[in-house]
Phi, psi and omega in degrees: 000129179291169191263347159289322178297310170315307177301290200334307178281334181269308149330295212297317198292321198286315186322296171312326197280317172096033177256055189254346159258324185247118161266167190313113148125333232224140181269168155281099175272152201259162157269154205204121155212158182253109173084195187253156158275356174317310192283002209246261154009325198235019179050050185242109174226031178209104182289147156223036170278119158295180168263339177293306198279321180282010176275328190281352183240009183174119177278340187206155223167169178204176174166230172186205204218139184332113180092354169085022146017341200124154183270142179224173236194070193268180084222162209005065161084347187282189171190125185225181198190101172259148188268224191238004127306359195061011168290140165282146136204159175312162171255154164318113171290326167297339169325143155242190187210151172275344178213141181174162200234112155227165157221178164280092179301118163210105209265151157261327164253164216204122162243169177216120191224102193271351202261145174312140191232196106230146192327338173288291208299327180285325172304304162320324201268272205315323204284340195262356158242006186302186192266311216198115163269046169212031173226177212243149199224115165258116225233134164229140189205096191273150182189181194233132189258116134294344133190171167205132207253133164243138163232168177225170190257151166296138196277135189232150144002107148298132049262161175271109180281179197277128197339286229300000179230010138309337192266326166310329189231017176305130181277156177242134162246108183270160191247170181229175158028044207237139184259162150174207201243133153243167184228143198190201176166127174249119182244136180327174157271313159334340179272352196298174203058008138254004167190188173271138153264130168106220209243129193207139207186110168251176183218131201230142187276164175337287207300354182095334185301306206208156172157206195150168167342088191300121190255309182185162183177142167262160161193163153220195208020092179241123152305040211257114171303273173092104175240126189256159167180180197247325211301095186237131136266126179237140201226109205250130185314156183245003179208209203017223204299285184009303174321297226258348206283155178265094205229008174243033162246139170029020203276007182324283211303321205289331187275303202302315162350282197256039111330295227219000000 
């Protein structure tokens, strides 16, 4: 079985049962963000949300850190901050942050994929079996990387420049023969300038150690989660740059940009 018919079929079962949003038991957990990535874009990179208060709204999830700090990284309840070093460490619950996506993770589809994959083709294989590209998909993938590339962002200065040339100069790291994890979330296109539209998805290795930005990765024996939902709350700053940012133009090319 090709790995697009395993999603097709893994959709397909909940659809019919008609748990694909509510299964017994289980509430429709919400997406939760703090700010914009538009605003993220425009070099509003200093938040006053904590991590202890985004802990309250979510065990998983990715975002980043005050002054753009590093890439950050949740699941079950963890929090990690990879630097511009490519190191992992736990976070500061006072940190803040400017920007960042959590939930409460409770997945309804479930794959098990033993054969080598790669990031286009998984991108490609999930868009062609979700139900709807206009509702929100939060993506877990424990699997073993024959290799993966990453990058994190560098901590910066005010004034503060715009993502799109923080990125020119981000450092990248590949990892080789390595297990861990991505976290990760596919948002309509519609949403773009209020998240990436499509897929932002970072990664953290076993050991705890490392990690960063998802750039590209082959993998196999792959675990992949899925939680679906209709459900976004977005909570947007009452001061500072945020007010003053200019957020209602174009910003498509410049997020693919420094996305990617």
């Amino acid at each position: 079985m090709a790995i697009d018919d395993a999603f097709i079929q893994a959709f397909r079962l909940h659809q019919q049962q008609g748990d694909l949003f509510h299964p017994p038991g289980r509430e429709d957990q919400a997406i939760h963000q703090a700010s914009t990535i538009g605003a993220l874009m425009e070099g509003v990179y200093d938040g006053e949300i904590t991590y202890a208060e985004l802990a309250r709204l979510g065990d998983f999830g990715l975002g980043t850190f005050n002054a753009l700090d590093g890439e950050m990284i949740a699941y079950d309840g963890r929090f990690f901050q990879m630097k511009s070093d490519g190191k992992a460490y736990p976070v500061d619950p006072a940190a803040k942050t400017p920007f960042a996506v959590v939930m409460f993770f409770d997945p309804t589809v479930k794959v098990l994929w033993e054969e080598q994959v790669g990031w286009k083709q998984f991108q490609q294989s999930v868009d062609k079996a979700v139900p709807s590209r206009n509702i929100f998909y939060a993506i877990k993938v424990k699997a073993r990387f024959d290799h993966i590339r990453v990058r994190t962002v560098p901590r910066q200065n005010k004034p503060y420049p715009p993502l799109v040339e923080v990125a020119k100069h981000q450092p990248e790291f590949t990892f080789e023969d390595v297990e861990g994890t991505l976290v990760g979330f596919r948002f309509p296109d519609y949403a773009q300038g209020l998240n990436v539209a499509g897929y932002h998805v970072h990664f953290l290795a076993a050991d705890l150690a490392s990690g960063g930005h998802v750039l590209d990765f082959s993998m196999q024996d792959a675990r992949i989660d899925i939680d679906v939902t209709s459900k976004f709350h977005m909570e947007v700053p009452e001061c500072g740059d945020f007010l003053a940012a200019d957020l209602g133009k174009d910003q498509s090319e410049d997020i693919h940009a420094a996305e990617n």
